[in-house]
Backbone as a printed PyTorch tensor [residue, N CA C, xyz], in Angstrom:
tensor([[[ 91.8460, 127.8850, 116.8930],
         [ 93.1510, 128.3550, 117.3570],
         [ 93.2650, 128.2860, 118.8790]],

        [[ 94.5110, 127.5830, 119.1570],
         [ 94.8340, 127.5460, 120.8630],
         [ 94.1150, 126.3000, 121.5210]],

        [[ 93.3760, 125.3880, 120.6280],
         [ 93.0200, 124.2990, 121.5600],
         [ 93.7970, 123.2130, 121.0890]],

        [[ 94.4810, 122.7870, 122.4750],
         [ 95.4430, 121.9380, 121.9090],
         [ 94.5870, 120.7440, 121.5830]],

        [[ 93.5370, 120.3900, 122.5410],
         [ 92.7520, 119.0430, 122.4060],
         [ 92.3210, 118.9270, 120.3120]],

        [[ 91.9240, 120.3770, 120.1140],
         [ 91.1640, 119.7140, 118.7440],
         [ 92.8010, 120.0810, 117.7430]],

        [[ 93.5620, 120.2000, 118.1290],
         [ 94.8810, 120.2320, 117.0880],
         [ 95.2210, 118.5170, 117.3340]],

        [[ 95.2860, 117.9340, 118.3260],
         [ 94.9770, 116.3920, 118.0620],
         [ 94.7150, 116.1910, 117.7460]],

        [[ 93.2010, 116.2390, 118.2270],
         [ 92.1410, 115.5790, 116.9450],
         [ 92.5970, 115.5330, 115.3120]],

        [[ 92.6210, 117.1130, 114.8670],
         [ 93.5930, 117.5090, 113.8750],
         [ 94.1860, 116.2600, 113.2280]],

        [[ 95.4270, 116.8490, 114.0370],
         [ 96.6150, 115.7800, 112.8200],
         [ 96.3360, 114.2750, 113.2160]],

        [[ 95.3620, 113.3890, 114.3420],
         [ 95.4270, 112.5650, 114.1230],
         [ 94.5230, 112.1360, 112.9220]],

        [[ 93.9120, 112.8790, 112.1420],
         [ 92.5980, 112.7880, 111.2920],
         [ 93.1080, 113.2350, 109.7890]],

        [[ 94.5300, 113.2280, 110.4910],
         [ 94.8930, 114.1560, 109.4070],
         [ 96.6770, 113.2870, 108.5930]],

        [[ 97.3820, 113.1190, 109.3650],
         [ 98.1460, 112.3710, 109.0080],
         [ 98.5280, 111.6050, 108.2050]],

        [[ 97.0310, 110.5250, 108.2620],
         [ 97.2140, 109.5670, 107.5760],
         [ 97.3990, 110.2790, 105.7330]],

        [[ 96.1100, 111.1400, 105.8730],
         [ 96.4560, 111.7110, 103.9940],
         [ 97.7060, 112.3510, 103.4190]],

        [[ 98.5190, 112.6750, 105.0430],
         [ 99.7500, 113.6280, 104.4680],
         [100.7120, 112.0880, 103.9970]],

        [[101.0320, 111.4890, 104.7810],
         [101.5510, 110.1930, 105.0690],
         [101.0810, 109.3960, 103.3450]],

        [[ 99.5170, 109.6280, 102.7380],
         [ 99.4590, 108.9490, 101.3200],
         [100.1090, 109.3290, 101.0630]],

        [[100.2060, 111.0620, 100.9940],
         [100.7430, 111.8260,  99.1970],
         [102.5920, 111.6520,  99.4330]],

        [[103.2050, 111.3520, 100.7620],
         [104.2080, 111.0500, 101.2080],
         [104.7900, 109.5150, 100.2460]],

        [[103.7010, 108.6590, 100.7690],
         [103.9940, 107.0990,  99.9230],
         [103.9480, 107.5230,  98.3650]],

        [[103.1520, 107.8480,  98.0510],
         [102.6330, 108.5960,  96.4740],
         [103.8380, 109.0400,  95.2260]],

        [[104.7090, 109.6950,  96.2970],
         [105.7300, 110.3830,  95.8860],
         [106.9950, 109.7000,  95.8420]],

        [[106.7500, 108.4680,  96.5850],
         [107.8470, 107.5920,  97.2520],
         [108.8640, 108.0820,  97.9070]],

        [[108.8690, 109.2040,  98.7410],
         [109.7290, 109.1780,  99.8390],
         [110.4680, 108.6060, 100.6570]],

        [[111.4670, 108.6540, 101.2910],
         [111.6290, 107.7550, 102.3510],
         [111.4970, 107.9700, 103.5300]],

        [[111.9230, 107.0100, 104.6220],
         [110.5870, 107.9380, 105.5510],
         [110.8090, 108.5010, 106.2270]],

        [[112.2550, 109.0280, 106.4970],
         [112.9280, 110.3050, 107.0800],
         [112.0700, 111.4170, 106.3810]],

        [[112.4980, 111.4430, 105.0120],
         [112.0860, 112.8300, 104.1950],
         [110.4780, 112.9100, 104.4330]],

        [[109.7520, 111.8210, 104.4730],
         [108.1010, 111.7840, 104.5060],
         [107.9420, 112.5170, 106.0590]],

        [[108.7820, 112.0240, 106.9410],
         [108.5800, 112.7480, 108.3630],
         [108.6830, 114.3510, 108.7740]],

        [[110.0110, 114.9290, 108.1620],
         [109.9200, 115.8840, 107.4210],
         [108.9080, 117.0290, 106.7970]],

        [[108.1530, 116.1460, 105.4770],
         [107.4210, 116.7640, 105.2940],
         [106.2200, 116.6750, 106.1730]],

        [[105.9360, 116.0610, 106.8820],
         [105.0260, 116.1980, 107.6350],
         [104.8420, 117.1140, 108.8270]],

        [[105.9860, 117.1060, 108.8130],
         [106.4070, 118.4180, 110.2970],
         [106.3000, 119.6190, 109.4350]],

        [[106.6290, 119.8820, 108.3560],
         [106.3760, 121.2690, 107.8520],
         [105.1790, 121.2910, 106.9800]],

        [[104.5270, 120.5830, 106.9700],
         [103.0460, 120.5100, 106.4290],
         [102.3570, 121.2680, 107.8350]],

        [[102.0170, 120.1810, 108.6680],
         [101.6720, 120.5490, 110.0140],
         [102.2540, 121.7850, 110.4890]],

        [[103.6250, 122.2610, 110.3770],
         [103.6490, 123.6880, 110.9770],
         [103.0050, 124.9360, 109.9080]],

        [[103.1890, 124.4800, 109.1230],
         [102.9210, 125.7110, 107.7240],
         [100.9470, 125.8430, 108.3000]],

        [[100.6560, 124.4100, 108.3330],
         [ 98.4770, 124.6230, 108.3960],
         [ 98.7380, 125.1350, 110.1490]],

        [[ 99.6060, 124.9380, 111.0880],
         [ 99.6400, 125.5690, 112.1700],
         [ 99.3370, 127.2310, 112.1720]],

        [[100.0620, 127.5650, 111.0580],
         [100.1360, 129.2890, 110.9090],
         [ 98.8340, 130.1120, 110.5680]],

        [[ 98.7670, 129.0880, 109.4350],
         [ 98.0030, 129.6740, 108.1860],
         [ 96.7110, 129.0740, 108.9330]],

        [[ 96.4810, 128.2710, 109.6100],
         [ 94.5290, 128.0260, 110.1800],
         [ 94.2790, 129.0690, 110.5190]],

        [[ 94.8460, 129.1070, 111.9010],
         [ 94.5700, 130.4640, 112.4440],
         [ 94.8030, 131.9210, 111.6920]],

        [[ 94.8450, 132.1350, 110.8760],
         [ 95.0770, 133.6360, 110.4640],
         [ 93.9020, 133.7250, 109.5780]],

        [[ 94.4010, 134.9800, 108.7370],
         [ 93.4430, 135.6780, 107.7150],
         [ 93.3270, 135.2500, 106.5800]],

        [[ 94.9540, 134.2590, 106.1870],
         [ 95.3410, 134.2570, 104.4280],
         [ 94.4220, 132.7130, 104.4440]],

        [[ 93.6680, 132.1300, 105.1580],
         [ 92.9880, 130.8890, 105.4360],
         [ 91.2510, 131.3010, 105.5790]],

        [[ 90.6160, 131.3210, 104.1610],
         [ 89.4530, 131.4350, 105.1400],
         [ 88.6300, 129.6640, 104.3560]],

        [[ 87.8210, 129.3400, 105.4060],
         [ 87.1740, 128.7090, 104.9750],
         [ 85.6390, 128.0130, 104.0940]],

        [[ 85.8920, 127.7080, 102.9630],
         [ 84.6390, 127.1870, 102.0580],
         [ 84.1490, 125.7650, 102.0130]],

        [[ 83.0640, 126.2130, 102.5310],
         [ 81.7560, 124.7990, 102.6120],
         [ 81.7430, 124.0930, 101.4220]],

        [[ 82.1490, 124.9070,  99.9320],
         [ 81.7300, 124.5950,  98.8880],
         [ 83.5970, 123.2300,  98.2820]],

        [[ 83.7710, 123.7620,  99.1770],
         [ 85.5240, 123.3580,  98.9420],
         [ 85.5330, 121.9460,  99.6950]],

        [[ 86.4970, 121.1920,  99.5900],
         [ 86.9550, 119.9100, 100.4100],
         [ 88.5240, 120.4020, 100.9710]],

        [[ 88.5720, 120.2180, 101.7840],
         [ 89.6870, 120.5190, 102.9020],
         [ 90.7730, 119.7400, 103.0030]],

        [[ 90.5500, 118.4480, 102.5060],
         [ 91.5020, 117.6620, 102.0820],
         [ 92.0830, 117.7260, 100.9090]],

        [[ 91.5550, 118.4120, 100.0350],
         [ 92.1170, 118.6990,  98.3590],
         [ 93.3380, 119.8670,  99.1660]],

        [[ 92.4610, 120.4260,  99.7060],
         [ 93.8650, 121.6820, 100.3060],
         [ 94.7400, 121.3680, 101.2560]],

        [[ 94.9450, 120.2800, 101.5970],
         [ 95.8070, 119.8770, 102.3360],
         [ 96.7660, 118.9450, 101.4330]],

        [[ 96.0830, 117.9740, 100.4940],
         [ 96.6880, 117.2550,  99.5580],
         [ 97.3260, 118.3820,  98.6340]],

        [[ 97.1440, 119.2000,  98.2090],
         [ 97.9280, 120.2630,  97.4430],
         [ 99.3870, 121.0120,  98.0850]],

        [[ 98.5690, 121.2020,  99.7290],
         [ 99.8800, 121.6370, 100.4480],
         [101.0450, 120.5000, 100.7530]],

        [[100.7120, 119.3610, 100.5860],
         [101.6850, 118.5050, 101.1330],
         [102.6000, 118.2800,  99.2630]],

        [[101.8150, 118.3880,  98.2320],
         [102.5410, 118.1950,  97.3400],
         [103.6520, 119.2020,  97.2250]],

        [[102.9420, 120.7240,  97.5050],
         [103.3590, 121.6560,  97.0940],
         [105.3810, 121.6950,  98.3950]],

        [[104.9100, 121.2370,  99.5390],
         [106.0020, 120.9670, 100.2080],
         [107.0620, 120.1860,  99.5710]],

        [[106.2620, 118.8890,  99.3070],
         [107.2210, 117.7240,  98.5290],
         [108.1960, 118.3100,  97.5260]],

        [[107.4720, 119.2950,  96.5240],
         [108.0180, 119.9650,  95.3110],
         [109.2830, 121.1010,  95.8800]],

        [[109.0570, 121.4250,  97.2000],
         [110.1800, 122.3630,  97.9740],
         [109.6590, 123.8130,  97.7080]]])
């Protein structure tokens, strides 16, 4: 939380999978842009807080691929 350098890092590492489940869904690419801005603000909130904790045992991309569906779905 608060470093802007690794929130780059971030979504540039990160994009591209929101951007699959975007193609996936066939969006267009207004609406795919969209969801990407409220993907990215929603994991903006929720990293930093409490309702986020993190598991080693978990993949981080399943939870990001879930959140971007779960956006898509509204």
């Amino acid at each position: 939380p608060g470093s802007e350098a690794a929130w780059v890092v971030f979504v540039t590492r990160y994009t591209p999978l929101i951007a699959e489940c975007c193609r996936a869904a066939r969006l267009q690419p207004a609406d795919a842009d969209e969801v990407r801005s409220r993907v990215l603000s929603k994991l903006a909130a929720v990293l930093g807080s409490r309702e986020f904790a993190y598991d080693p045992a978990r993949r981080f991309r399943g939870y990001l691929a879930t959140t971007v569906r779960n956006t898509i779905r509204g």
